[in-house]
PAKEBA-907604 format. One line per field, with one value per residue (C-alpha): residue in three letters; x, y, z. Coordinates in Angstrom, 3 decimals, m for minus. Example, Ala and Ser with C-alpha at 12.3 -4.5 7.8 and 13.67 -1.06 7.14 Angstrom:
residues 2
type <- c(ALA	SER)
c1 <- c(12.300	13.670)
c2 <- c(m4.500	m1.060)
c3 <- c(7.800	7.140)
***
This chain:
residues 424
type <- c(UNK	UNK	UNK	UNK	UNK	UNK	UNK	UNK	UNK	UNK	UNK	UNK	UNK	UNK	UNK	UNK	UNK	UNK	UNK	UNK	UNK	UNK	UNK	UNK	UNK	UNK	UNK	UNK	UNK	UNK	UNK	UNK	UNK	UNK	UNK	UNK	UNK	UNK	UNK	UNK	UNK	UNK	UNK	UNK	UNK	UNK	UNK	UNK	UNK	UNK	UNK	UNK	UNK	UNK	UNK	UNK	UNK	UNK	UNK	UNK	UNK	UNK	UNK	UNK	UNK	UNK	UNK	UNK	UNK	UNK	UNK	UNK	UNK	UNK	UNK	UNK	UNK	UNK	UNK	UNK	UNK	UNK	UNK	UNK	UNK	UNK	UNK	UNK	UNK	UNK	UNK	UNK	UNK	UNK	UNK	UNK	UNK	UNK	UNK	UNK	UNK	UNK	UNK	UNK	UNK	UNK	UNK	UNK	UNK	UNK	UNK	UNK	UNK	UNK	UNK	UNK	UNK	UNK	UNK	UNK	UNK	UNK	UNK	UNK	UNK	UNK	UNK	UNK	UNK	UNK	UNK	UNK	UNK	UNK	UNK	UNK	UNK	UNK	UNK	UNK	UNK	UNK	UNK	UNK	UNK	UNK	UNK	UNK	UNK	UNK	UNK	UNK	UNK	UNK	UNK	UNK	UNK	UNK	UNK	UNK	UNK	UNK	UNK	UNK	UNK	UNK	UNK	UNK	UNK	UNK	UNK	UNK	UNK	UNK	UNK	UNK	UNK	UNK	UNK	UNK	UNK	UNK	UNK	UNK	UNK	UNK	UNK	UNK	UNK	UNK	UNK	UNK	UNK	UNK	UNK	UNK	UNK	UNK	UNK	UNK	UNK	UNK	UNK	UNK	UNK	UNK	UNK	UNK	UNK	UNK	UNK	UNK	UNK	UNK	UNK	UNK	UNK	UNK	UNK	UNK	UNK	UNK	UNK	UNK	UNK	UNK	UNK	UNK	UNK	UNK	UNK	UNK	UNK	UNK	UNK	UNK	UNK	UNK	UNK	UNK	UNK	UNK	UNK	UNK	UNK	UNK	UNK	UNK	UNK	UNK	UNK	UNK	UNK	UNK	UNK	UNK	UNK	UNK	UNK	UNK	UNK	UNK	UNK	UNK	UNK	UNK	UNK	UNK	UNK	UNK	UNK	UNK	UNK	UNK	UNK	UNK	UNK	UNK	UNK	UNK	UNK	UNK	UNK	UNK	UNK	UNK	UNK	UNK	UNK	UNK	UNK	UNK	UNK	UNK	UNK	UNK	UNK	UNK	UNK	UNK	UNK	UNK	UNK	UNK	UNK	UNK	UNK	UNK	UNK	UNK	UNK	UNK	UNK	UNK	UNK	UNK	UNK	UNK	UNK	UNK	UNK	UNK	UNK	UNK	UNK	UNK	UNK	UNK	UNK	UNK	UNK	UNK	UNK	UNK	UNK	UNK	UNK	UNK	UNK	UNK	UNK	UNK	UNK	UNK	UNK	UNK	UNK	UNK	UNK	UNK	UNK	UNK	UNK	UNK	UNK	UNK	UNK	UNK	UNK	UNK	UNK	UNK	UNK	UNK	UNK	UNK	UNK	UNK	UNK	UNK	UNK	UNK	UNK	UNK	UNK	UNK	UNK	UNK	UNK	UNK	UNK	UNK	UNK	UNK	UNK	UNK	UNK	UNK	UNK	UNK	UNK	UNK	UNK	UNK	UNK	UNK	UNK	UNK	UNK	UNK	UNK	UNK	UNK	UNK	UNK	UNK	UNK	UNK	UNK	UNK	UNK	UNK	UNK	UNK	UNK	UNK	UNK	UNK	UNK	UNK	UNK	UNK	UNK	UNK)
c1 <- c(m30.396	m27.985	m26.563	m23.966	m24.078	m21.301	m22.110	m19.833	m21.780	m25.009	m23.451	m21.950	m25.544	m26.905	m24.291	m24.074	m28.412	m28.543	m25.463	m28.195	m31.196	m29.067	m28.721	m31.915	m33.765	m34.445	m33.618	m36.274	m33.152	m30.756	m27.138	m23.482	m22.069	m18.874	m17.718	m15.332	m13.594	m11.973	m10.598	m12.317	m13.460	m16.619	m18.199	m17.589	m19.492	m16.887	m17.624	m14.714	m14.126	m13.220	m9.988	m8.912	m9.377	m7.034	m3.406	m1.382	0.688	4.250	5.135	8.661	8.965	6.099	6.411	4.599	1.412	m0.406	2.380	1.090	3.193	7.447	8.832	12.753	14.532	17.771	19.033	15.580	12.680	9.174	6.313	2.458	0.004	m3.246	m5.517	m3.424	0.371	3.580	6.720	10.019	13.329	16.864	18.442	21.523	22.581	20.193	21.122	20.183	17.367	16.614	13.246	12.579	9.239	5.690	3.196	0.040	m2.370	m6.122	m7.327	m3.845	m3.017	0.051	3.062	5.878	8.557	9.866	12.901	12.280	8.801	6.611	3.046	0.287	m3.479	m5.784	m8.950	m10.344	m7.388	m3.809	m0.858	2.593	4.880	8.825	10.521	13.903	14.693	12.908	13.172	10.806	8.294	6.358	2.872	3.554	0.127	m3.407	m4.942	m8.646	m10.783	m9.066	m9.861	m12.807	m15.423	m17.494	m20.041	m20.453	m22.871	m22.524	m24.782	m23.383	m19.935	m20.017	m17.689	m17.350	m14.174	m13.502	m12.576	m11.018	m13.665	m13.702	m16.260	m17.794	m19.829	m21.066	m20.046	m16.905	m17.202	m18.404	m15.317	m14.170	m17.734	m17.137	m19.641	m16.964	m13.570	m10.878	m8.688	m5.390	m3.588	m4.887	m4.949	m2.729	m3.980	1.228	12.478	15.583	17.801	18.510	17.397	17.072	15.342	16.614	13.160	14.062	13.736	16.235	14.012	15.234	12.480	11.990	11.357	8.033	7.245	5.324	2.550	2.441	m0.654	1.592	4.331	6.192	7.675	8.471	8.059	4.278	2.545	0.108	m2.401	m4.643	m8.016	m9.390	m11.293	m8.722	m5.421	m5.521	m2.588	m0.950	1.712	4.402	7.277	7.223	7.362	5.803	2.483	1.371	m1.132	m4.249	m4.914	m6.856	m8.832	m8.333	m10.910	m8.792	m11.780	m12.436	m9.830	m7.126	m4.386	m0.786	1.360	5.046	7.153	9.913	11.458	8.723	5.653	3.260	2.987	m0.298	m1.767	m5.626	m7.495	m7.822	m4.661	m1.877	m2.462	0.749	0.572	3.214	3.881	6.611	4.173	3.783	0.471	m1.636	m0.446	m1.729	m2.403	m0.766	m1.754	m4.009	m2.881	m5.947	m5.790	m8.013	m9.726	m6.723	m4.625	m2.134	1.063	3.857	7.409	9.641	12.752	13.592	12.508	10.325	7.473	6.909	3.201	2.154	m1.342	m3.029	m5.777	m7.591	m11.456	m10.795	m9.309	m12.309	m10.218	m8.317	m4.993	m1.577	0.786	3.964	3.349	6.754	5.529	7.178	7.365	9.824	6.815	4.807	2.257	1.794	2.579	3.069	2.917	5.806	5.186	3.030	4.857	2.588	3.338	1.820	m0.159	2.141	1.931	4.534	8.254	11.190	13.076	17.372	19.352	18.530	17.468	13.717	12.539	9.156	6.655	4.595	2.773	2.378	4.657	7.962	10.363	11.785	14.305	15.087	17.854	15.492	18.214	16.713	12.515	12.095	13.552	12.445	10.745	14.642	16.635	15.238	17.576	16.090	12.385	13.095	9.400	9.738	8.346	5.039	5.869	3.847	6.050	9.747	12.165	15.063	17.179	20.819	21.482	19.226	16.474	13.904	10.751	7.063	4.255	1.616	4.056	6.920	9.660	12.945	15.887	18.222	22.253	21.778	25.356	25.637	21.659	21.842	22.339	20.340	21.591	19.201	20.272	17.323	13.846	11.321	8.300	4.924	4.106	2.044)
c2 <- c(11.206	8.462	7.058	4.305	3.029	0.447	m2.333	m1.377	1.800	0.524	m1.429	1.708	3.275	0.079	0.340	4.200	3.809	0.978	2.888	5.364	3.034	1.446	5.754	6.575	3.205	3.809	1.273	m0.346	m0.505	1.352	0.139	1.982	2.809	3.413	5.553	5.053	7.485	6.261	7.712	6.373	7.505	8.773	9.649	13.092	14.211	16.331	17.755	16.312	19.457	20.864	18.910	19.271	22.514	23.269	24.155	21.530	22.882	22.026	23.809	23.488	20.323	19.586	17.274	13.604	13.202	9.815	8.234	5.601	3.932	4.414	4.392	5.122	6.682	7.361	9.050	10.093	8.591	9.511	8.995	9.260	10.796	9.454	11.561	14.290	14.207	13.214	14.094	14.017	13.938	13.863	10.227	10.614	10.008	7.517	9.070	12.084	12.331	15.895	16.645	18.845	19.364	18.184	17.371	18.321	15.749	15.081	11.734	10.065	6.980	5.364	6.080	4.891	6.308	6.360	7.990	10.768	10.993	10.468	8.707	9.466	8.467	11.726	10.422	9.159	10.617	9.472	12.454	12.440	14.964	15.375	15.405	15.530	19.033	18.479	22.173	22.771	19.692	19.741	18.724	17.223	14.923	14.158	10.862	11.407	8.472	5.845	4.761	3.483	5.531	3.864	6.276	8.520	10.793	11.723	13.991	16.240	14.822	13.781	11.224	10.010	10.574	9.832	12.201	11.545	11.446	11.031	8.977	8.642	5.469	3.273	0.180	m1.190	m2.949	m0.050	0.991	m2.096	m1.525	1.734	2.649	4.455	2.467	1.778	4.768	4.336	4.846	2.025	m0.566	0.379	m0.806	m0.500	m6.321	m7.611	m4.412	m1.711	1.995	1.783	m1.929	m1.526	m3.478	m4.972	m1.361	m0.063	2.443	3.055	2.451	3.363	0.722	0.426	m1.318	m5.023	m3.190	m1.058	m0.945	0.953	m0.820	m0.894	m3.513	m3.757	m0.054	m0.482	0.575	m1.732	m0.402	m2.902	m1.903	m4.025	m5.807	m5.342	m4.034	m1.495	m1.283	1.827	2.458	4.629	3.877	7.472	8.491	11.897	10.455	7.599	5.890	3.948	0.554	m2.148	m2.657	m6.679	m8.213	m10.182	m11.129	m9.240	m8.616	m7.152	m5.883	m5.290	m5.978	m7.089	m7.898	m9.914	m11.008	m10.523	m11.245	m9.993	m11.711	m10.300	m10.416	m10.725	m11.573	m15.051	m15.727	m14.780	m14.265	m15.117	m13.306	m13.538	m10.007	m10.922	m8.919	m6.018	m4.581	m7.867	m9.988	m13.610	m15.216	m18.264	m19.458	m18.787	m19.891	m20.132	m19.592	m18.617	m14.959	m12.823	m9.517	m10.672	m9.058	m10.878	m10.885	m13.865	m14.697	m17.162	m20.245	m19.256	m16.673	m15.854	m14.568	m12.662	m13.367	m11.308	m11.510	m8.015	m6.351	m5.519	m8.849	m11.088	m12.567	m14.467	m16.317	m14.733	m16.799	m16.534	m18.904	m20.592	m21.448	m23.716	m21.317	m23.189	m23.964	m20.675	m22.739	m24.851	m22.239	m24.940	m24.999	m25.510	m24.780	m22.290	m20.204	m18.707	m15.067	m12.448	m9.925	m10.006	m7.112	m5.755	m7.912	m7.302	m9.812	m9.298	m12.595	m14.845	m12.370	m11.879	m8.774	m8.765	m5.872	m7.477	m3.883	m3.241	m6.267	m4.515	m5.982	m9.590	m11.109	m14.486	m16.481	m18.501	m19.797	m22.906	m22.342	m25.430	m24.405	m20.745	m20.231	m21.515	m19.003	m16.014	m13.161	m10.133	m9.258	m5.147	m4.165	m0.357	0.746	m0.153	m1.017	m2.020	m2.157	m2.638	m1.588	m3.177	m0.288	m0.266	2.147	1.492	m1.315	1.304	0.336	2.225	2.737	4.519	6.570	7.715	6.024	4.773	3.338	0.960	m0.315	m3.617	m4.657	m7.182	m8.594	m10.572	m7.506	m4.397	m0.771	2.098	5.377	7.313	7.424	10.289	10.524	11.776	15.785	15.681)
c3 <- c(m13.116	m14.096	m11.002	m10.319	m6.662	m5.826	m3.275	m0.554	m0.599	m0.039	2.279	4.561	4.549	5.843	8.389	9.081	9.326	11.799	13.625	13.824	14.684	18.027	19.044	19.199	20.492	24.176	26.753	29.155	31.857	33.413	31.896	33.064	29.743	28.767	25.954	22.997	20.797	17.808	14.278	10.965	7.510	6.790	2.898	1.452	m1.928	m4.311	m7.539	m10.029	m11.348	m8.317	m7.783	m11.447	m12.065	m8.419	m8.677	m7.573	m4.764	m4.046	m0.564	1.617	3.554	6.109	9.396	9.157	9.446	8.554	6.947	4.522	1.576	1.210	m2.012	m3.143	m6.690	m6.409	m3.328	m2.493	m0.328	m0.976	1.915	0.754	3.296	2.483	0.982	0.895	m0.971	m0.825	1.222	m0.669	1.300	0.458	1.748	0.271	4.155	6.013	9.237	8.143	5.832	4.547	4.273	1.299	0.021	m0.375	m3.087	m2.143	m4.228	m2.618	m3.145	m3.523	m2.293	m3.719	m6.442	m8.794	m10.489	m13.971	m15.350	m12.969	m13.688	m10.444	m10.711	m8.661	m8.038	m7.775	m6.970	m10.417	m12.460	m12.699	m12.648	m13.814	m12.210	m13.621	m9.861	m12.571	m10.519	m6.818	m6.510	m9.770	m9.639	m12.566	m13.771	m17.116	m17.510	m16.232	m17.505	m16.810	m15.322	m15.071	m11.667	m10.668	m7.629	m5.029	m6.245	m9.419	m10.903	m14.410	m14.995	m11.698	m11.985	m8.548	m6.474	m2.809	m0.972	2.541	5.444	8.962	11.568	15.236	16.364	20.168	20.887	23.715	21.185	21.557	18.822	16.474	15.518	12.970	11.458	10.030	7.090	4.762	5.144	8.000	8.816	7.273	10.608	12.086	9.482	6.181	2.873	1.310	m4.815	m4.286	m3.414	m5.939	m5.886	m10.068	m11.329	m15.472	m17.167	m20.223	m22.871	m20.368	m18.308	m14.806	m11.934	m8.212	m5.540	m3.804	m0.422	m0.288	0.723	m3.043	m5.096	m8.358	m9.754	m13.531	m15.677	m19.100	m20.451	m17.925	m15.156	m13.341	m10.582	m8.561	m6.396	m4.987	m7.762	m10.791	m12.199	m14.687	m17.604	m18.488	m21.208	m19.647	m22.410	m22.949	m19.284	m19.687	m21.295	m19.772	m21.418	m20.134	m22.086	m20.348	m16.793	m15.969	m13.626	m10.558	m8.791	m4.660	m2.072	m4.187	m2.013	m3.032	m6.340	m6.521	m9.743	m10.536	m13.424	m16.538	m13.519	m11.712	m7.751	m6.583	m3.103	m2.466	0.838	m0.460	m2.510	m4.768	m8.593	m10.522	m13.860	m16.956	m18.323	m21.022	m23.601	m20.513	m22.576	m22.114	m18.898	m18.810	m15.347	m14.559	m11.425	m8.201	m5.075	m2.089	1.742	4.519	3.757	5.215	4.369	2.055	0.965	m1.094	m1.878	m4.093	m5.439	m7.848	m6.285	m2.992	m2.704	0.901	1.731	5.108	6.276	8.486	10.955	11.117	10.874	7.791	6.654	7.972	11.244	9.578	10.079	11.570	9.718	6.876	4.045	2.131	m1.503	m3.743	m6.778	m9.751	m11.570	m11.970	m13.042	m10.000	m7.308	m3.501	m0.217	1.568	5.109	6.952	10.279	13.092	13.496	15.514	13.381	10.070	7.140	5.347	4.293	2.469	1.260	1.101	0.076	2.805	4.598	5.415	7.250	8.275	9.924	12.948	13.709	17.306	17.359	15.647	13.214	12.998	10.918	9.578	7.568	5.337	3.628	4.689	4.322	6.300	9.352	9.168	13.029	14.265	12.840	13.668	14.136	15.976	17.522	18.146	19.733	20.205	17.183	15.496	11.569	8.865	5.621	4.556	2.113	1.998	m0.134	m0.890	1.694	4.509	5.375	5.054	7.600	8.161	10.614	11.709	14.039	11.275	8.951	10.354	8.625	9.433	8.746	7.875	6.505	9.495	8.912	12.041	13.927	12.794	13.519	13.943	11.785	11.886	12.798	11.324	13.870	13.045	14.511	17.782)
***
């Protein structure tokens, strides 16, 4: 039996065994314990077939659940469960958004949008839906295999998924050493303003979050994991096309674009690659820091890089990075700005909005990078947030607990319009 076991893998059964091993070794004293309960992902076996040959369902609007990426088209905002679909409301009025239906699609993760044509990770396979009528969503294509399993069994047709678990342990500690990966609640794995970005044959896109693994340029779609991006041809929206798998090294985390390139985030850098011919992107440039979580945002001169210190992100530095970006090539620091616990940013003009999670939202005029930490805006603490959008409608902002949207017209003085909490 052909087999393929990733490292990670091994690595969670080392981890779910010696879990195991501290259970059942008896103590030689008497100890008060306390107990721990704690959400996290354990390894599920599915047969491949199983998902593909299941009807895809779209149902009426459902509350929130486990909100994990944003993403806006139009007058519409999408927000990706994990694992499980995607919600699509009406925001034609930020104050009001209408929620109208919901995509149910196992083993998804993240999404992009061209000409009306929704993309969508299902486990291994990629699926384009025409969302053209959001009353009659359509299945219009399944590219098979393109993404890569932790595990795979050819001869069965077997892959690992992951399924929320609550866990009870006497370690405290247990809980950031899970053995299949962090929960998405608790640690979240998520363009200059414009609802529509025209690429260069004229296609209309959607706008993703700094936190977005899917993103299109140039008549493409580009997907990163956390080793590589893969290349698709989407020039004819409806049949995407998969070309090329490029190797980016470990820690892959986000992907932004901006004008012809590709800003990537990693756990120990950013990748700057040139995508002028969009079917074969060239990297430029590799830009080092401590191991941390790592999204990124730029304009033309300045590319301003969040790193985070969580489990999952080897403890490393809370900090915003400033780079020097006018030479692609040569990609410099500027100056580095202690934050608290830093993901997701949006950057609006001079305006930088930034996700601290349990922290809130702060802004900054970094009109001047130099002088970033003294002109900070706002700190607003009641809400946990992880990513940012700034739309042309609303500065759209998300967290474990929901999706809320703001007026930001006056950005030294943010208005709330709505807020869309997660069902108890």
């Amino acid at each position: 039996m052909k087999t393929n076991l990733h490292p990670r893998f091994i690595l969670g059964a080392q981890l779910m065994l010696s879990f195991m091993l501290v259970i059942v070794l008896p103590s030689c004293e008497d100890q008060i314990e306390t107990t721990y309960t704690y959400q996290t992902q354990v390894p599920v076996f599915i047969e491949v077939n199983s998902f593909r040959e299941a009807d895809i369902i779209i149902e009426p609007g459902i509350p929130l659940d486990q909100p994990g990426k944003i993403y806006i088209y139009g007058d519409y905002l999408f927000i990706s469960e994990p694992g499980k679909g995607i919600h699509l409301l009406d925001n034609t009025d930020p104050g009001n958004p209408q929620n109208l239906n919901f995509i149910n699609i196992p083993g998804t993760g993240d999404m992009a949008i061209n000409e009306s044509i929704l993309y969508a990770d299902n486990y291994v396979d990629l699926l384009a839906f025409d969302i053209s009528n959001p009353e009659n969503i359509q299945l219009v294509k399944r590219e098979k295999d393109v993404f890569p399993n932790l595990y795979s069994n050819e001869e069965t047709g077997t892959i690992v998924t992951y399924k929320d678990t609550l866990i009870t342990s006497t370690e405290s500690n247990m809980r950031w050493n899970t053995w299949g990966r962090p929960t998405f609640r608790t640690d979240m794995v998520m363009l200059e303003t414009a609802a529509y970005a025209k690429s260069d044959g004229g296609q209309s896109y959607g706008q993703g979050g700094s936190m977005a693994r899917f993103t299109l340029l140039g008549g493409h779609l580009y997907t990163v994991d956390e080793y590589s991006m893969r290349v698709f041809n989407v020039e004819s929206p409806m049949d995407p096309k998969y070309l090329s798998d490029i190797n980016l090294g470990w820690g892959i985390e986000t992907i932004f674009p901006f004008k012809g390139n590709l800003f990537i985030g990693s756990m120990t850098g950013m990748h700057i690659y040139d995508a002028s011919n969009p079917a074969e992107p060239r990297e430029m440039a590799v830009y080092s820091h401590i191991t941390s979580c790592d999204p990124v945002v730029v304009n033309d001169d300045y590319a301003f890089v969040t790193l985070r210190n969580a489990a999952i992100c080897r403890d490393g530095a809370n900090e915003l990075h400033v780079l020097d970006i006018k030479d692609l090539n040569k990609p410099t620091l500027l100056k580095a700005y202690p934050m608290d616990n830093p993901h997701g940013l949006g950057l609006s003009g001079d305006y930088l909005y930034l996700a601290e999670g349990e922290q809130g939202l702060k802004s900054f005029n970094v009109s001047n990078v130099m002088e970033i930490s003294d002109n900070q805006l706002e700190h607003l603490k009641n809400h946990v947030f992880t990513d940012i959008i700034p739309g042309p409608k609303s500065l759209i902002v998300i967290g474990p607990d929901g999706v809320c949207q703001f007026d930001y017209t006056n950005p030294e003085q943010l208005k709330e319009l709505s807020c869309i909490n997660v069902a108890n």
